[in-house]
N, CA, C and O atoms as a printed pandas DataFrame, in Angstrom:
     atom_number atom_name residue_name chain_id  residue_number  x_coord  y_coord  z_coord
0              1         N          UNK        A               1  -27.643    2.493   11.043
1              2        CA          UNK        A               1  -27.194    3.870   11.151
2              3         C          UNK        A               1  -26.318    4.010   12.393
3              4         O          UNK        A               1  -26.696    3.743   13.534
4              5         N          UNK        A               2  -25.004    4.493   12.024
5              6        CA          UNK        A               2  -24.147    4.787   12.872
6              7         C          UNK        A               2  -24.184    5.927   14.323
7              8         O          UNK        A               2  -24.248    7.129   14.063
8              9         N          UNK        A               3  -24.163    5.708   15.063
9             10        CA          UNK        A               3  -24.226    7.211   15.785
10            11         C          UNK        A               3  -22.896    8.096   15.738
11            12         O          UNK        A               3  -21.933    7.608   15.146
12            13         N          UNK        A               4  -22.733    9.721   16.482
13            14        CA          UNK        A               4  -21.713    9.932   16.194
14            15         C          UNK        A               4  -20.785    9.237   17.479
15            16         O          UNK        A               4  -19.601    8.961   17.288
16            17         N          UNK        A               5  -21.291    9.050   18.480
17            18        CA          UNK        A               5  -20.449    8.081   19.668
18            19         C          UNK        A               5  -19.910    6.781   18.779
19            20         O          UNK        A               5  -18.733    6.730   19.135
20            21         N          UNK        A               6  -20.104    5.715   17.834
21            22        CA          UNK        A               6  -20.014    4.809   17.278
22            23         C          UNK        A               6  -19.387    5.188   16.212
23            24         O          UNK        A               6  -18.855    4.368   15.464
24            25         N          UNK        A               7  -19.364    6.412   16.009
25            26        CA          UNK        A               7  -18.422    7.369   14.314
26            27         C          UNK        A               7  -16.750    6.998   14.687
27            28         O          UNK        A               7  -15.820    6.394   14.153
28            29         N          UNK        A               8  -17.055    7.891   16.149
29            30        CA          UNK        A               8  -15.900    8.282   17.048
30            31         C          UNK        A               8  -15.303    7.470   17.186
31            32         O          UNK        A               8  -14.160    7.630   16.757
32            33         N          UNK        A               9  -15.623    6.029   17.870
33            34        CA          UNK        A               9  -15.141    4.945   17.783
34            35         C          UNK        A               9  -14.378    4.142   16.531
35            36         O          UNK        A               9  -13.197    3.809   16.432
36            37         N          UNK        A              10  -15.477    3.961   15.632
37            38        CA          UNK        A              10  -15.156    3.269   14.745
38            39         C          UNK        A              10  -13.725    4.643   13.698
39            40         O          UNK        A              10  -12.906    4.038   13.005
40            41         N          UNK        A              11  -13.638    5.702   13.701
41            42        CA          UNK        A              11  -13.128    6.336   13.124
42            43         C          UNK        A              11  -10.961    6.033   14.157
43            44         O          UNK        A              11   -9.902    5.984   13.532
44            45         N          UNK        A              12  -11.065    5.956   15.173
45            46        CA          UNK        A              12   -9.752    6.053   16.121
46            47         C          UNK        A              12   -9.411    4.760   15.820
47            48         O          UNK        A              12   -8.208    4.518   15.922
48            49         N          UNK        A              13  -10.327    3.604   15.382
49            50        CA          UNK        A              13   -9.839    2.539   15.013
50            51         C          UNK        A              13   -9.028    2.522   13.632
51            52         O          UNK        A              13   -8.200    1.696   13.247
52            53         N          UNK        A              14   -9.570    3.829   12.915
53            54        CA          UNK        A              14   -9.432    3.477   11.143
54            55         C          UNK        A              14   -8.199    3.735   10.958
55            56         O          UNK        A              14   -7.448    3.185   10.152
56            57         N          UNK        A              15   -7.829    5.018   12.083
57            58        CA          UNK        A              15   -6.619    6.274   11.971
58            59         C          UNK        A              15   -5.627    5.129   12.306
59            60         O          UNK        A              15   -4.543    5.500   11.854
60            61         N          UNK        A              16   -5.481    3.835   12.924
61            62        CA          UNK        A              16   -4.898    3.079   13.182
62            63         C          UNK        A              16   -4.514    2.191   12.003
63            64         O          UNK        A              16   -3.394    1.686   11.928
64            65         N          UNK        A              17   -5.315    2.037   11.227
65            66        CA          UNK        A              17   -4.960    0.910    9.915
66            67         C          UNK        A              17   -4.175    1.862    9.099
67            68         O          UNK        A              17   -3.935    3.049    9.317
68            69         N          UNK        A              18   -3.776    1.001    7.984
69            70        CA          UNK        A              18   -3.252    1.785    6.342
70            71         C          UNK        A              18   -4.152    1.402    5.477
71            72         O          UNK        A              18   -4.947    0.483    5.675
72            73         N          UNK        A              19   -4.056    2.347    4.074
73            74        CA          UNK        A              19   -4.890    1.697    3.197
74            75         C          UNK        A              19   -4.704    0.310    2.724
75            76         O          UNK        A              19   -3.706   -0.300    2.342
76            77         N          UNK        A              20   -5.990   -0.029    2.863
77            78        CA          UNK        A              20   -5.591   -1.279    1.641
78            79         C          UNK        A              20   -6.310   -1.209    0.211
79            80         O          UNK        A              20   -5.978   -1.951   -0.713
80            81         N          UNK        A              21   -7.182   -0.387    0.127
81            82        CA          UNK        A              21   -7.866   -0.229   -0.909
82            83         C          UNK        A              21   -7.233    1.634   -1.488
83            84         O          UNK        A              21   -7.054    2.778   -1.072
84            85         N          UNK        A              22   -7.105    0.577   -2.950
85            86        CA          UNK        A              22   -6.806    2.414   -3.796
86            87         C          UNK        A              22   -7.632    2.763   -4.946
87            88         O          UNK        A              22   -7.652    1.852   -5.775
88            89         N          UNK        A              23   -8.092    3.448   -5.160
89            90        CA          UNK        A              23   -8.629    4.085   -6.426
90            91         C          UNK        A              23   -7.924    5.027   -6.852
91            92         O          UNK        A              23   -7.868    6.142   -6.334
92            93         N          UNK        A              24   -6.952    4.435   -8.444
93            94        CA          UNK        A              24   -6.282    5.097   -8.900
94            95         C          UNK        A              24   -6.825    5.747  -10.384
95            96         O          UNK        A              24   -7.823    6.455  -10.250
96            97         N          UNK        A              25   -6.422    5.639  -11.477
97            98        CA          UNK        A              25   -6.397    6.423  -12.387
98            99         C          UNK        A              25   -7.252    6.007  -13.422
99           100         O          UNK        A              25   -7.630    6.807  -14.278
100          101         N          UNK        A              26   -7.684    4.490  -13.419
101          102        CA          UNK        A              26   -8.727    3.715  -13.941
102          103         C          UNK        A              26  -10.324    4.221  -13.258
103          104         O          UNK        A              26  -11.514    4.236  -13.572
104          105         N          UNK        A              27   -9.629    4.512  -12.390
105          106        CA          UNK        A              27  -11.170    4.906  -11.749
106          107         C          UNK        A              27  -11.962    4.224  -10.657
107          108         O          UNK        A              27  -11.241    3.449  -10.028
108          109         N          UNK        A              28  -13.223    4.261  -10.223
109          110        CA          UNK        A              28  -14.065    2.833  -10.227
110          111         C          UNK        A              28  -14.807    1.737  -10.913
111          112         O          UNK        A              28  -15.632    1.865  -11.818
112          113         N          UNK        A              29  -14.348    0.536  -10.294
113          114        CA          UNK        A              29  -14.542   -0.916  -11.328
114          115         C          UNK        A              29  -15.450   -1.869  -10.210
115          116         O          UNK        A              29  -15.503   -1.718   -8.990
116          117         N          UNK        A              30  -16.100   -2.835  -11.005
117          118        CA          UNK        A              30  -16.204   -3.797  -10.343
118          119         C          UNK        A              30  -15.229   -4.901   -9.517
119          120         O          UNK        A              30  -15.703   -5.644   -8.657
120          121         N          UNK        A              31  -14.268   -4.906   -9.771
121          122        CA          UNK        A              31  -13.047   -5.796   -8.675
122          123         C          UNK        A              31  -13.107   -4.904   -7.745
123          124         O          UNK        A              31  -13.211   -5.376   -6.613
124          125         N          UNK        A              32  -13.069   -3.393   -7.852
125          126        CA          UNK        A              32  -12.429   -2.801   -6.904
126          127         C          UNK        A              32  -13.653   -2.661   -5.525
127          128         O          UNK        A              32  -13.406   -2.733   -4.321
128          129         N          UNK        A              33  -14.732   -2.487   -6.062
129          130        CA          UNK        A              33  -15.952   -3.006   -5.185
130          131         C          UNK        A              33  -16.027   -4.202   -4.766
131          132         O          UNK        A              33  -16.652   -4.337   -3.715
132          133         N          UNK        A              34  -15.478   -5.379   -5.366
133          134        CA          UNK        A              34  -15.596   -6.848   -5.160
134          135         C          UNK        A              34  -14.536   -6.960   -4.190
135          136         O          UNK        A              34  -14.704   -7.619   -3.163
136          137         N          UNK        A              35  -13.249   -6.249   -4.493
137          138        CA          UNK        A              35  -12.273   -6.391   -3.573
138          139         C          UNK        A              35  -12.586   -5.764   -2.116
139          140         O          UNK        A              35  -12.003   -6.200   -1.123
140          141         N          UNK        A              36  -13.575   -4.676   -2.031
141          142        CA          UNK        A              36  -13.875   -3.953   -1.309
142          143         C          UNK        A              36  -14.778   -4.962    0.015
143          144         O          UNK        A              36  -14.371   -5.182    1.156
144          145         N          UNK        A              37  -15.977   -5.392   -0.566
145          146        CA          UNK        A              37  -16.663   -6.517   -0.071
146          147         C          UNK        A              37  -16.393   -7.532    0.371
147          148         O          UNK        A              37  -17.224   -8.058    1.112
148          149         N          UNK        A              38  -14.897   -8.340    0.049
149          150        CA          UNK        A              38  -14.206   -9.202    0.799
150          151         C          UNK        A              38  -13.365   -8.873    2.264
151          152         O          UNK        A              38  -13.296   -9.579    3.270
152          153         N          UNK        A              39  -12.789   -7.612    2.009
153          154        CA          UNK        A              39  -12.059   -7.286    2.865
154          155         C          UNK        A              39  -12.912   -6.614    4.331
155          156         O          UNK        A              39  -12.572   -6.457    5.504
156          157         N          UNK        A              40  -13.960   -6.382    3.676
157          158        CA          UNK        A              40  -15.250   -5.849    4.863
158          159         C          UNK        A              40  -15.693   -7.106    5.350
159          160         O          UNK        A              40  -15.612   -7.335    6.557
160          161         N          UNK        A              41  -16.320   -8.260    4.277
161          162        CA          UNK        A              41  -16.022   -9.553    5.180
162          163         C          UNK        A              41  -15.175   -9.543    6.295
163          164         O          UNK        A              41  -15.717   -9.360    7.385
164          165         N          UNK        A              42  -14.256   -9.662    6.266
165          166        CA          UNK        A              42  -12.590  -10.654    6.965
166          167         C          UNK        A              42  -12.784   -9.592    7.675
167          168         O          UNK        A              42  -13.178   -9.923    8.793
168          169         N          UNK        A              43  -12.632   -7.708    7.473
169          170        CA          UNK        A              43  -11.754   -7.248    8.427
170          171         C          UNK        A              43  -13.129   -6.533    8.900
171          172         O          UNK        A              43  -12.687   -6.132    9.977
172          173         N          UNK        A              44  -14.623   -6.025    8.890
173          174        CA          UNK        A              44  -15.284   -5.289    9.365
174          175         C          UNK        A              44  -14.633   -3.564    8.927
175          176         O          UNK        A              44  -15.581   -2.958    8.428
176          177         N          UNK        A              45  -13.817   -2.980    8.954
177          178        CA          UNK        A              45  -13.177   -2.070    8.615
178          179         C          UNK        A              45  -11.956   -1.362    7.625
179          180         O          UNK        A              45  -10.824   -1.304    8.105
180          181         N          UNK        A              46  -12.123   -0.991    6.665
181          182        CA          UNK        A              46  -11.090   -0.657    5.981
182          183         C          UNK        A              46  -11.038    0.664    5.441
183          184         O          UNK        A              46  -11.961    1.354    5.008
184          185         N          UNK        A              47  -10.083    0.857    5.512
185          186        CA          UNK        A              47   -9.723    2.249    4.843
186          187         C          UNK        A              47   -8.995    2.355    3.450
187          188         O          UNK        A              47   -8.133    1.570    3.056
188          189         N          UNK        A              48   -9.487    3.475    2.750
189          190        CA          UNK        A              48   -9.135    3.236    1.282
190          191         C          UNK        A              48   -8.610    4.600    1.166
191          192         O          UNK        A              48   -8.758    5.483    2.011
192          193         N          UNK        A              49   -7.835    4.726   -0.217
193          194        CA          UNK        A              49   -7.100    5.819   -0.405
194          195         C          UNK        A              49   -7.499    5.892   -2.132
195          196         O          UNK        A              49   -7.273    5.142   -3.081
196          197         N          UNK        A              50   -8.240    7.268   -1.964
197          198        CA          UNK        A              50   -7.738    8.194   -3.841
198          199         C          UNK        A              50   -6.703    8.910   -4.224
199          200         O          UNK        A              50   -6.219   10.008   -3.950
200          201         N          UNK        A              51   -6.451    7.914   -5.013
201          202        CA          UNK        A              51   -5.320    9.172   -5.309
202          203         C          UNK        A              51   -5.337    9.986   -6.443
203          204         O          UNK        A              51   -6.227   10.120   -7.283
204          205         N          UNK        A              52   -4.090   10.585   -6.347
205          206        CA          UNK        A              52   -4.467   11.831   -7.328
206          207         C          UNK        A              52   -4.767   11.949   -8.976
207          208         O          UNK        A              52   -5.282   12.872   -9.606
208          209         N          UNK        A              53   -4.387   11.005   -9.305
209          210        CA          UNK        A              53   -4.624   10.774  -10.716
210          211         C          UNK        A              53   -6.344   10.171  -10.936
211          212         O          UNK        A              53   -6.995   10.290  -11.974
212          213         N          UNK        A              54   -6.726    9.636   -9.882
213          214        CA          UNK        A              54   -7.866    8.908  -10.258
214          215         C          UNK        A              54   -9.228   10.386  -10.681
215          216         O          UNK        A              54   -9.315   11.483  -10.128
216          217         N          UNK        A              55   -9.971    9.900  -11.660
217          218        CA          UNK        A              55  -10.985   10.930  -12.261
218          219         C          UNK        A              55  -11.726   11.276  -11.478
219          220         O          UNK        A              55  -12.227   12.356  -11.792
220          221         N          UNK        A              56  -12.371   10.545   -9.770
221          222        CA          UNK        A              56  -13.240   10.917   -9.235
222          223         C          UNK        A              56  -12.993   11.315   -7.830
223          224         O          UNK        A              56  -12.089   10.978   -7.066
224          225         N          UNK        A              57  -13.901   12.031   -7.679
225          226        CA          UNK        A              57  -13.436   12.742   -5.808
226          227         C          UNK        A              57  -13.641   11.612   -5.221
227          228         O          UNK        A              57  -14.161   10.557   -5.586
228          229         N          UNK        A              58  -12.914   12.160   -3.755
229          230        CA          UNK        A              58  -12.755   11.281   -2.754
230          231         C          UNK        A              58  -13.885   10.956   -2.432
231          232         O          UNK        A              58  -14.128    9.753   -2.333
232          233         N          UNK        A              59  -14.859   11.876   -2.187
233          234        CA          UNK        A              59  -16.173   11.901   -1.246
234          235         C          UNK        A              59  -17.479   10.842   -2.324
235          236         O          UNK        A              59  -18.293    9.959   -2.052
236          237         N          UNK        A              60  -17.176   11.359   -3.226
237          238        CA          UNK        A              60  -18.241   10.238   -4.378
238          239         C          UNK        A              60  -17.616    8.732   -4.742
239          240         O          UNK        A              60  -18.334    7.742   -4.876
240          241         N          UNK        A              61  -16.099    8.718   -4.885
241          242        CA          UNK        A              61  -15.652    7.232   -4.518
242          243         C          UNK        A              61  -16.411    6.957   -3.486
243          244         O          UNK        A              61  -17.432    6.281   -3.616
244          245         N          UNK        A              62  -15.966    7.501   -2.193
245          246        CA          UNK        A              62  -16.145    6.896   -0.873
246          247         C          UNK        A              62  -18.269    6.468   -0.925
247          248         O          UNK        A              62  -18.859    5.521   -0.406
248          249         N          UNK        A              63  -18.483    6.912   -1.243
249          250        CA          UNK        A              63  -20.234    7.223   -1.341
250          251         C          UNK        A              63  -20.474    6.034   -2.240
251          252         O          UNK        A              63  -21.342    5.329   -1.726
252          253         N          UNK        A              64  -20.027    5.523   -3.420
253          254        CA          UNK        A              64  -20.022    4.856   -4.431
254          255         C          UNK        A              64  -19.769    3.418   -3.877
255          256         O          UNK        A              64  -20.520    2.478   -4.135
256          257         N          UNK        A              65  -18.462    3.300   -2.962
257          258        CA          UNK        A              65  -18.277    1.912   -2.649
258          259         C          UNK        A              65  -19.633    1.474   -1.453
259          260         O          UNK        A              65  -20.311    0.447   -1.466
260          261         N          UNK        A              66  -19.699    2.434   -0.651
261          262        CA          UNK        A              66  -20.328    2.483    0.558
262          263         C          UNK        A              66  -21.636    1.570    0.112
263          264         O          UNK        A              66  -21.904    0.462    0.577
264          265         N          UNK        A              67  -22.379    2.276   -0.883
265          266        CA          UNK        A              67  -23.076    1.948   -1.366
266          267         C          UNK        A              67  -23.533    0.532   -1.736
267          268         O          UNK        A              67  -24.481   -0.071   -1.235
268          269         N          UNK        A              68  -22.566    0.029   -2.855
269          270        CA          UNK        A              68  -21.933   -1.063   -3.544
270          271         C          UNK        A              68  -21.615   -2.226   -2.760
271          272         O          UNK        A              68  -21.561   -3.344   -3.272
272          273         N          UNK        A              69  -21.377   -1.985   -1.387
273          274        CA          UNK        A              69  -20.946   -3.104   -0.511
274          275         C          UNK        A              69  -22.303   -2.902    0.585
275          276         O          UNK        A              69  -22.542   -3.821    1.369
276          277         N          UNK        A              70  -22.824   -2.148    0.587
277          278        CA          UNK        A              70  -23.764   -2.315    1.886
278          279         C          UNK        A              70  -22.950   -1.772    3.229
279          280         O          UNK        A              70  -23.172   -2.211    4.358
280          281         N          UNK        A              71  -22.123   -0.906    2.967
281          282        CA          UNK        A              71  -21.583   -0.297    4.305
282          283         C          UNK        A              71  -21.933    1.399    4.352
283          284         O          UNK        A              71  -22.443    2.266    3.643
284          285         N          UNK        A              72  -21.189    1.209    5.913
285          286        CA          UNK        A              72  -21.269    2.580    6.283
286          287         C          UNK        A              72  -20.040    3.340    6.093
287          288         O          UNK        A              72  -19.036    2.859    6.619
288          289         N          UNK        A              73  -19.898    4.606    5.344
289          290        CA          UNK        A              73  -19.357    5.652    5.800
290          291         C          UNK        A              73  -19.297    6.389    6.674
291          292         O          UNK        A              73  -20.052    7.280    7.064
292          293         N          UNK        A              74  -17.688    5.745    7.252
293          294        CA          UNK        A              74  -17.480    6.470    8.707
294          295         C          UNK        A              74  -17.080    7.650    8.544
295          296         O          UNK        A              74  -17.704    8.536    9.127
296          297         N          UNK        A              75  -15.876    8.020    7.669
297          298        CA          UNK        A              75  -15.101    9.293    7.853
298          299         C          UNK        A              75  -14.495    9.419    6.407
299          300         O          UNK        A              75  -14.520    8.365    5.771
300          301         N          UNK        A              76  -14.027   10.363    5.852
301          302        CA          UNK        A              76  -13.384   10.915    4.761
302          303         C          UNK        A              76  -12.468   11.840    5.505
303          304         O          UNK        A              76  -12.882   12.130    6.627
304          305         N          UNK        A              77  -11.398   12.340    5.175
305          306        CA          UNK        A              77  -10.132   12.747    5.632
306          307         C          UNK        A              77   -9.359   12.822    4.485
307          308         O          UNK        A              77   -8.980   11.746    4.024
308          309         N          UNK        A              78   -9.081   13.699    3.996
309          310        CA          UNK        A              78   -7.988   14.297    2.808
310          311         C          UNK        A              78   -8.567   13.139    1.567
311          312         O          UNK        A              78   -9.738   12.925    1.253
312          313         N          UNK        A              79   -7.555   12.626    1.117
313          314        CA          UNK        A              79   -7.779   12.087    0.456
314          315         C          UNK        A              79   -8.149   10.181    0.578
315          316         O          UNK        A              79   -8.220    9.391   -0.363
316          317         N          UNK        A              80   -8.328    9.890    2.081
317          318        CA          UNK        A              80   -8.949    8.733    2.836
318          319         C          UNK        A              80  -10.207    8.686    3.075
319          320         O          UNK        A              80  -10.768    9.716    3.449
320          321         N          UNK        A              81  -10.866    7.593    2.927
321          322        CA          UNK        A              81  -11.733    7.379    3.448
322          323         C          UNK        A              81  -12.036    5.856    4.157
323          324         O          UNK        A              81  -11.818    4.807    3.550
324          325         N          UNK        A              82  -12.632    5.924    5.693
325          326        CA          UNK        A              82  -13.092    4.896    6.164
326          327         C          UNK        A              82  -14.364    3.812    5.879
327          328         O          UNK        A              82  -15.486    4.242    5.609
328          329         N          UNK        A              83  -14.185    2.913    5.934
329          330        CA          UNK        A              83  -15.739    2.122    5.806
330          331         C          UNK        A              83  -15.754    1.208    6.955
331          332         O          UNK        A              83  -14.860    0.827    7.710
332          333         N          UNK        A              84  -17.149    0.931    6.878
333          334        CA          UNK        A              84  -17.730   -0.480    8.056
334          335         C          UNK        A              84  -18.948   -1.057    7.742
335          336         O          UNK        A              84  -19.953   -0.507    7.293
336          337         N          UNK        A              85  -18.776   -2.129    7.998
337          338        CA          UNK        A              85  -19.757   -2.996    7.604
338          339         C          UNK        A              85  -19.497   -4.412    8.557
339          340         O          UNK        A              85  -18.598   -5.229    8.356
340          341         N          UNK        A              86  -20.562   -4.476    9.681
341          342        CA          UNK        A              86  -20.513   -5.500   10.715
342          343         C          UNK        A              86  -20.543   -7.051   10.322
343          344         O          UNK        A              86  -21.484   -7.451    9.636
344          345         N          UNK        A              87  -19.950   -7.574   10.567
345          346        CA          UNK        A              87  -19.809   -9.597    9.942
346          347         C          UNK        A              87  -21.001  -10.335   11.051
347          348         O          UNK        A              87  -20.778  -10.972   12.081
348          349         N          UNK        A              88  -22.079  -10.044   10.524
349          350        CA          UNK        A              88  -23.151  -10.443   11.375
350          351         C          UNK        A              88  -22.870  -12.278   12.022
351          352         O          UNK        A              88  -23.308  -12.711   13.088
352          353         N          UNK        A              89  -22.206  -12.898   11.208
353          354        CA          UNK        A              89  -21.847  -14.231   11.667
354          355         C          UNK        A              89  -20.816  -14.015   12.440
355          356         O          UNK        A              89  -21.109  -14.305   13.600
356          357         N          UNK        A              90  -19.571  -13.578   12.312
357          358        CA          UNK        A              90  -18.215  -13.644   13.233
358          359         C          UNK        A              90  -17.860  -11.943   13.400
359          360         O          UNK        A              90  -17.076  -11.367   12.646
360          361         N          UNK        A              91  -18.464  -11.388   14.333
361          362        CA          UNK        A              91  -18.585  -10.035   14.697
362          363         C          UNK        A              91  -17.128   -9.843   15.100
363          364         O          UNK        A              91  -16.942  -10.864   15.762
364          365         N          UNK        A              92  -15.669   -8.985   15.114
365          366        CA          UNK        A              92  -14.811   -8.596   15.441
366          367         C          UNK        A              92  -14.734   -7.432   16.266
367          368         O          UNK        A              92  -14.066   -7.224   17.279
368          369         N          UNK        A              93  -15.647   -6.622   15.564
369          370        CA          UNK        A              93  -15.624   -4.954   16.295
370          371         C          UNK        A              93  -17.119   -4.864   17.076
371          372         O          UNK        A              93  -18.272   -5.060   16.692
372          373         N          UNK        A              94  -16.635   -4.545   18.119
373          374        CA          UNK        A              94  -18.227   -4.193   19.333
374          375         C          UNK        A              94  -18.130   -2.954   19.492
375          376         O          UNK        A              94  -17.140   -2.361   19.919
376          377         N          UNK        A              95  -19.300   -2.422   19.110
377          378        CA          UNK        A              95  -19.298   -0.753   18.979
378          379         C          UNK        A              95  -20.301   -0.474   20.244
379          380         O          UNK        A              95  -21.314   -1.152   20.414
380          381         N          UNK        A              96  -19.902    0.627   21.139
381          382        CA          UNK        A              96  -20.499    1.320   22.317
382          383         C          UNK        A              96  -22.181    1.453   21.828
383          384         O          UNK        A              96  -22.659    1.896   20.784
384          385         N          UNK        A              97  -22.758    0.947   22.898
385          386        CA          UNK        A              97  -24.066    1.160   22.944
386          387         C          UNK        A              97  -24.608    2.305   22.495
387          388         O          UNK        A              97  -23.945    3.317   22.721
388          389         N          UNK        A              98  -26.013    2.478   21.706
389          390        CA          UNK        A              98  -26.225    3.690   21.332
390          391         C          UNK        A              98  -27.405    3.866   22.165
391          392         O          UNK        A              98  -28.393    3.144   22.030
392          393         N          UNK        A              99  -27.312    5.096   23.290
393          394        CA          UNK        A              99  -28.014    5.472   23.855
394          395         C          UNK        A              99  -29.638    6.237   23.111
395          396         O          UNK        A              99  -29.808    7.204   22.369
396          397         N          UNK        A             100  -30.314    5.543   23.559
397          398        CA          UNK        A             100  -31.614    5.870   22.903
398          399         C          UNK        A             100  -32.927    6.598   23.850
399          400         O          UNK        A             100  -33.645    5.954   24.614
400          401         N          UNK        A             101  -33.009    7.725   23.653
401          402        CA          UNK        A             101  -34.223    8.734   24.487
402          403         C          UNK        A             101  -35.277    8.500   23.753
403          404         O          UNK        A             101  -35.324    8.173   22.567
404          405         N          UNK        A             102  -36.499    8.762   24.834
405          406        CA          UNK        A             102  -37.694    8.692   24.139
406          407         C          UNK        A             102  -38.165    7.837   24.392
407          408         O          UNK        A             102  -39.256    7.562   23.892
């Protein structure tokens, strides 16, 4: 579970990429989850784009892959959405400590 200090972070990183993932008019598929899961491999972060023809909202795509790959939903933004999912063997992204009370 993400914090929102670690949202923040991981989100200024996303606003930085382009999509590489689209969900268009076919919908959601298994490649497109499979494709999804590789690229969270290699890159820890990606951002995906719905577009307008595709049958399903942004927010239930985004919820759907999240799911499907074992990541987190960072952010949704118009019709974008971010993901993350840490490469426990070859870590790329170091996310700010999450301060813990109690």
């Amino acid at each position: 579970m993400l914090t929102s200090k670690q949202r923040a972070f991981l989100r200024s990183l996303g606003a930085k990429e382009g999509a590489i993932l689209m969900v268009g008019k076919s919908g959601m598929s298994a490649e497109l989850s499979k494709s999804a899961d590789e690229a969270l491999k290699k890159r820890e972060l990606i951002k995906g784009k719905v577009l307008e023809s595709a049958p399903v909202d942004v927010k239930e795509a985004a919820a759907q892959i999240a799911e499907e790959t074992k990541s987190e939903l960072v952010a949704v933004t118009g019709r974008t959405f971010v993901l993350y999912r840490r490469n426990e063997d070859e870590p790329k992204i170091f996310l700010p400590k999450a301060n813990r009370k109690g």
